[in-house]
N, C-alpha and C positions, 0 to 999 in steps of 0.2 A: 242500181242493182245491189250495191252493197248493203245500204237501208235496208233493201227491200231482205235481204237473208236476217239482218238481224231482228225484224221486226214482224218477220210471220211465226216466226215460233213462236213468240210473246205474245201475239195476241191470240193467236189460236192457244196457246196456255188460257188467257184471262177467259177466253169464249165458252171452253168446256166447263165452265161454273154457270155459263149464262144459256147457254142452249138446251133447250129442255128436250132433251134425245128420248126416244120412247124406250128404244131396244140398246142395251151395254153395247151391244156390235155395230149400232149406231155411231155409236162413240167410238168405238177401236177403229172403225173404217175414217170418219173425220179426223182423228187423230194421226196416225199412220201414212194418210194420203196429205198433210200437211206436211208433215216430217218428211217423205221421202221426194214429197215436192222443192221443198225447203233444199236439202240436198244436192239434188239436181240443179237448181238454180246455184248451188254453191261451187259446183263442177265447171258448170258453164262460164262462172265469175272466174275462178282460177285458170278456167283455159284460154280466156278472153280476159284476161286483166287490163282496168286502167290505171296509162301511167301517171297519174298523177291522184294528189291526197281531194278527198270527198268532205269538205268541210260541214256540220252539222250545224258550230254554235263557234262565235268569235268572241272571247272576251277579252281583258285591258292585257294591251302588251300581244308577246306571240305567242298567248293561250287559246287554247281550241278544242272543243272535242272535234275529231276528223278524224277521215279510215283511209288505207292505201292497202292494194295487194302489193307484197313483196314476198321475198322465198321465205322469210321465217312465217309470214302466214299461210303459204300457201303448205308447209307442210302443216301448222297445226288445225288449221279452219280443214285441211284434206281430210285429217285424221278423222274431226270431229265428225265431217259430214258422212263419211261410211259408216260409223259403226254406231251414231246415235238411232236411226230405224231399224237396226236389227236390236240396240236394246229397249226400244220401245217394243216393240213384237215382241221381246222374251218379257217384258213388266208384263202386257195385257194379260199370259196366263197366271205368271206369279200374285197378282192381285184378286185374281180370285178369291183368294184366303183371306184379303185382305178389307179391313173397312176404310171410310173415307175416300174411297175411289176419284172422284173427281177434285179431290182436293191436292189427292197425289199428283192427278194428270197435269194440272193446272201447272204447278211449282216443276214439274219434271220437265214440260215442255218448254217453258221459261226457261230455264235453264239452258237447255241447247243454244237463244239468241243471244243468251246473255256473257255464253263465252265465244262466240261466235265475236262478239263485241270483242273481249279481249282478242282473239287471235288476228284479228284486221282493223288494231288501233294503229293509228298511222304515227302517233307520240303517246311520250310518259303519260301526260294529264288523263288521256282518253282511254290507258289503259286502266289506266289508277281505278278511274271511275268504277269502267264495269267490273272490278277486280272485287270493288266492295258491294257492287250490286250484286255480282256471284256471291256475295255471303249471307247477303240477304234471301236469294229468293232457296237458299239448298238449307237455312237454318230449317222450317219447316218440314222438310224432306229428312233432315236426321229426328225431329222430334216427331214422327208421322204418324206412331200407335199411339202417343200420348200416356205412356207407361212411365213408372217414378225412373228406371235405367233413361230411357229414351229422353227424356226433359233433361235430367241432367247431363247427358250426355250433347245435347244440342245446347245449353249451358255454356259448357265448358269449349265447343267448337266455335260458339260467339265470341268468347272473351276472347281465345285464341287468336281469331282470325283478327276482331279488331285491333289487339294490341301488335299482331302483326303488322295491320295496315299503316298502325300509327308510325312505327319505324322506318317503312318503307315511304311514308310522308313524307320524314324528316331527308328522306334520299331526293325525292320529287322537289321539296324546297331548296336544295343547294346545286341541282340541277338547273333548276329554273335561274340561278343566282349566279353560277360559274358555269353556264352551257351556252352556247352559242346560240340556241336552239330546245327546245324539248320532241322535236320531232326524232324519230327513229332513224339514225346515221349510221351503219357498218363503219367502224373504228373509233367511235366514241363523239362528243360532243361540245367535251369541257374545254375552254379556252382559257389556255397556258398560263396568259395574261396574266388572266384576274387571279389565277390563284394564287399567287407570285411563293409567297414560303408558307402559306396555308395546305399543303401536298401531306403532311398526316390530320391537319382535319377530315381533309377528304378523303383519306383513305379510309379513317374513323368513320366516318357518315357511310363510304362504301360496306363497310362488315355492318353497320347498322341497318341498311337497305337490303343487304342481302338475309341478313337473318327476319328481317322483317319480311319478305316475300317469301322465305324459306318454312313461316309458318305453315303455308298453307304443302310447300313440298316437303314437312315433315320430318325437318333439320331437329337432330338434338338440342336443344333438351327441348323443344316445343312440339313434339311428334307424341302427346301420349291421347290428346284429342281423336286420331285417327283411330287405334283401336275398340275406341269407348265409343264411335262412331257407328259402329258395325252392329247396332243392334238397330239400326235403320233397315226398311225391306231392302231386300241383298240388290233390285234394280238400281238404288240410291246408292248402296255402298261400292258397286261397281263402277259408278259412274263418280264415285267421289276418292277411289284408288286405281282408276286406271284411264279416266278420261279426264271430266273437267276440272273437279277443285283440286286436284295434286298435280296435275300434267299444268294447269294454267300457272301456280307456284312456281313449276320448274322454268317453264317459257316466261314467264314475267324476269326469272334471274338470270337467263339467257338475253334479253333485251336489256336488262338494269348492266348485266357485264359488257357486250360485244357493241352496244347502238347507244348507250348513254355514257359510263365510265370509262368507257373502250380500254381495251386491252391491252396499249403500249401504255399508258399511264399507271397501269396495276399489274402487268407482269414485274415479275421479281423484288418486288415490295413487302412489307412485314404481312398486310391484307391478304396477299394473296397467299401467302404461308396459312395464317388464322382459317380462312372459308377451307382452304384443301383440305387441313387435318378435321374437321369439324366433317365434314363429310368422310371421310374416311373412315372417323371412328363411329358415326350412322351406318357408315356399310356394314359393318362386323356387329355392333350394339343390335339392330334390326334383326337380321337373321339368328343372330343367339340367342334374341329373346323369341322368336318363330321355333327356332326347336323347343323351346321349354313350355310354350305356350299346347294347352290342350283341347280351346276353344276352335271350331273350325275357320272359323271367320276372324275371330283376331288373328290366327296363325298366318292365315291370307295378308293382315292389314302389317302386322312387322314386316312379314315379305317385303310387300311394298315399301314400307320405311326404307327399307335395305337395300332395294330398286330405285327408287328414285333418288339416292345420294349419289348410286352409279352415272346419275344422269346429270348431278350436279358437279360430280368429282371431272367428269368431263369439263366443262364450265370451266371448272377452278386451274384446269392446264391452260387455259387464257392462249391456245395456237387454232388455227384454221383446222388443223384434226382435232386438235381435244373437242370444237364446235360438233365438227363431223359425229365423233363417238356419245358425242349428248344428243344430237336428235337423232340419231342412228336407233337409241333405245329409248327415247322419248316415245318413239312411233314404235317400234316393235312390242315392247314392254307394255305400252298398253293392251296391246290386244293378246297379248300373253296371258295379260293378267286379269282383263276383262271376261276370257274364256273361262278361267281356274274359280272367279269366283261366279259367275253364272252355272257353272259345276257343282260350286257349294249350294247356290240358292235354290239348283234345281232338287237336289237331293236332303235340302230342310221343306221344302214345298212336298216332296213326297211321302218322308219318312218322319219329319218334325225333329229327326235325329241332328244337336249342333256340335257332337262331339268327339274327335277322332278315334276314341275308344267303343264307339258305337259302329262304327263304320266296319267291321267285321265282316266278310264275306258278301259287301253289299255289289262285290263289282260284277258279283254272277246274275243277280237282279238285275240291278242297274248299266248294264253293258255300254251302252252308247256313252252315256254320261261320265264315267269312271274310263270309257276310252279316252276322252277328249279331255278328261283330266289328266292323263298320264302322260300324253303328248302335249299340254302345257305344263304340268310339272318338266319331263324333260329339256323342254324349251328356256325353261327358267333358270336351269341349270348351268346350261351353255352346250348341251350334246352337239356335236358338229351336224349340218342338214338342216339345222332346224334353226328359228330366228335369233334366240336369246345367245346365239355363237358367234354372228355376224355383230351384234353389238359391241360383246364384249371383249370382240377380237379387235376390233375398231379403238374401242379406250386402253385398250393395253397399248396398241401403237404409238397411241397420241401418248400417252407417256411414256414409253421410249424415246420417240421423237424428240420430246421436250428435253431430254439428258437431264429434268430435275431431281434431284436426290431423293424429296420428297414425294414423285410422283411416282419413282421406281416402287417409296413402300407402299401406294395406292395399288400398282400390282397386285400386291402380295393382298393386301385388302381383297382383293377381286376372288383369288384362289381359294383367301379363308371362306369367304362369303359363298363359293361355287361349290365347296364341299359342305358347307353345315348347310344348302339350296338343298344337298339331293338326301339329307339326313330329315328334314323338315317334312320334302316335299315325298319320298317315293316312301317314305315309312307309312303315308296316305295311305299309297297305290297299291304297297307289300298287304295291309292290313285289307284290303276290297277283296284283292283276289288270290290270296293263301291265308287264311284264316284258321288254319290249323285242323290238324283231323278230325278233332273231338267238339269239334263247332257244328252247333247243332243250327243246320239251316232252314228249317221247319218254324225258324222264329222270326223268319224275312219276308214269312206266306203273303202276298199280298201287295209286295214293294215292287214298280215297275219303273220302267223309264218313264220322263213327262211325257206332255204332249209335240204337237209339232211345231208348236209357234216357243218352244223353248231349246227346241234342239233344232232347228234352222239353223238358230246362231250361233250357236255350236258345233254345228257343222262346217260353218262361214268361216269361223274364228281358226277352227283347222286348219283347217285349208290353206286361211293366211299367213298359220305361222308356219306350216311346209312351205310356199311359196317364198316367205320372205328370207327362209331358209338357205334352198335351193335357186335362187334368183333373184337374188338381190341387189345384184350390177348396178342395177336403174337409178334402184333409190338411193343406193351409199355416193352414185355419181353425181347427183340433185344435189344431195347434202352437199357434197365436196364445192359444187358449184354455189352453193346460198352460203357458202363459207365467204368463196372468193368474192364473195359481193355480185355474179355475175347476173343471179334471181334481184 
């Protein structure tokens, strides 16, 4: 069963170049009914987990590609599997406008098995893998219009990512070298032993690995790829700021800290000081450059820089809650964010408008869309009710809890970041629906909301982020639990 989720997306990717479909809705109906097949079959795996690892390939020594459900997969494979058919259903009408169509479906569908791969690798090796295969099959998917922005900017997300990988190698070889194991172990791997007074190599090798996976979660100074990103169709860019390539980043440095390194070896160490502030000053750096930015879509892609360090700053408090408060907003933050900028794409797909200065009075047009933005802007924020409060109430804890000195100013990180959130983000929402007297709306004639296969998930996404708002027991209690090892 495992195989089987990671390998129907992929091939149903490779098939839509091969199947000569008469009618586009041919296509949207095969595609669609893979995906939400895929899904379901993904449901049924995490409700039905086997205990033990799925071996693929056996090579010299204890290297292996092989998969296991445990809790850190079953929230990220959980995540994946709900909201990649609702953003299929929002690409089929966004690509209307677009060319290349089945080349897009190809690489987009791919993609779904391919992180699927990473979230239910069972060790480092098997994550590694699909980690650079995810670089490969989404390089395409950023270079998609084949425009001079677009090349270079998929360019520059290759060197990126590989020079990433390359560091994170260097983590996987001394894993392989002082690990008992490279399989996935809640509280680390490395045996005492071997390392006898080698403890700041490996702490070294530790800040090497983490920046090295951190490429792809958008750690300073190697985050300026992700904005440049953004001039991929906005389905890519949602899927590479709020699902796969930056959500897999942060999950790759959650399994590189808590199942490989483990955390009583790197708590209170010079390492774990260096990753904390480094996220830190991403938190505050991201959002500062979101308000200054006036691009709609990059505005979106700092966010997210600024978002996802939230998620690493968790991480870097190395306790059972600081875990908590990183997948706490691992999982909510995407669909925060996967809402805000399906909001953007739906409103460049209608109006060709990418600019926040453009957006004047569009929320009396665009009602639906500019609602579901506002209620992800807020969300982002942290307004109490709503999901992005449950997160960040969660990582304020954990660093309390930790009594770190350092972690107290990560706080303070969180407040700067939660006020320059609602300067970035409602200065949107101010400009949609108070436009001023003298705005002449006669110049909007014309602009409506999309269709319905783009406001579904917009509606979905809603909903989720009231829900995970107002009821969130469940999930914050799961976390708590795949903390204590219990998932």
């Amino acid at each position: 069963m495992i195989l089987l989720v990671i390998f129907i997306p992929i091939i149903a990717g490779m098939l839509v170049s091969l199947i000569p479909f008469q009618k586009r809705s041919h296509m949207e109906i095969f595609l669609e009914s893979a995906v939400v097949l895929n899904s379901f079959l993904v449901g049924y795996l995490l409700l039905h987990r086997p205990d033990h690892i799925i071996t693929l390939a056996n090579f010299t020594g204890n290297l292996s590609i092989g998969f296991k459900v445990d809790g850190m997969s079953i929230v990220f494979a959980g995540l994946i599997s709900v909201l990649w058919p609702f953003a299929t259903l929002y690409a089929f009408e966004y690509m209307t406008k677009e060319k290349h169509e089945r080349i897009f479906f190809t690489f987009y569908t791919m993609t779904y098995g391919v992180t699927l791969g990473i979230s239910l690798a069972a060790n480092l090796l098997t994550m590694y893998f699909f980690y650079e295969l995810l670089t490969l099959v989404t390089v395409p998917l950023v270079m998609h219009t084949l425009t001079r922005e677009a090349i270079l900017a998929s360019r520059k997300y290759l060197y990126y990512s590989l020079g990433g990988a390359a560091f994170a190698f260097i983590g996987l070889i001394f894993i392989i070298i002082y690990g008992s194991t490279t399989d996935f172990v809640l509280g680390g791997v490395l045996d005492l032993e071997r390392i006898g007074e080698r403890t700041n190599v490996l702490l070294l090798i530790y800040v090497i690995a983490f920046m090295g996976f951190g490429v792809k979660a958008a750690v300073c100074p190697f985050n300026s790829w992700l904005p440049d990103a953004g001039v991929a169709p906005t389905p890519v860019t949602a899927l590479l700021h709020a699902v796969a390539v930056v959500k897999s980043g942060a999950f790759a440095i959650i399994r590189l800290t808590y199942y490989s390194f483990g955390t009583e070896f790197l708590r209170g160490t010079w390492a774990q000081t260096v990753v904390m502030l480094v996220t830190m000053f991403t938190i505050v750096y991201g959002c500062s450059r979101a308000v200054k930015e006036t691009h709609l879509k990059r505005r979106l892609a700092y966010s997210t820089i600024s978002n996802l360090s939230y998620v690493l700053f968790g991480v870097t408090i190395m306790t059972p809650l600081g875990m908590v408060g990183a997948l706490t907003h691992l999982t909510f933050h995407a669909v925060m964010k996967i809402s805000s900028f399906f909001c953007a794409g739906a409103i460049m797909h209608q109006t060709d408008r990418h600019y926040v200065h453009e957006l004047d009075g569009m929320g009396y047009k665009m009602p639906c869309v500019f609602g579901v933005f506002t209620v992800s802007a807020l969300a982002l924020m942290g307004v109490p009710g709503l999901a992005g409060f449950v997160s960040k109430w969660n990582l304020a804890a954990a660093a309390v809890e930790s009594g770190s000195r350092i972690a107290y100013g990560g706080i303070g990180c969180l407040l700067i970041s939660a006020l320059l959130t609602a300067i970035y983000m409602l200065s949107i929402v101010v400009r949609a629906f108070f436009p001023g007297k003298d705005f002449n709306m006669a110049a909007l004639e014309g602009i409506n909301d999309p269709d319905w296969k783009m406001l579904i998930p917009l509606f979905v996404f809603t909903i989720l982020i009231l829900v995970m708002g107002l009821y969130s027991a469940p999930a914050v209690k799961f976390f708590n639990d795949v903390a204590a090892g219990i998932y």
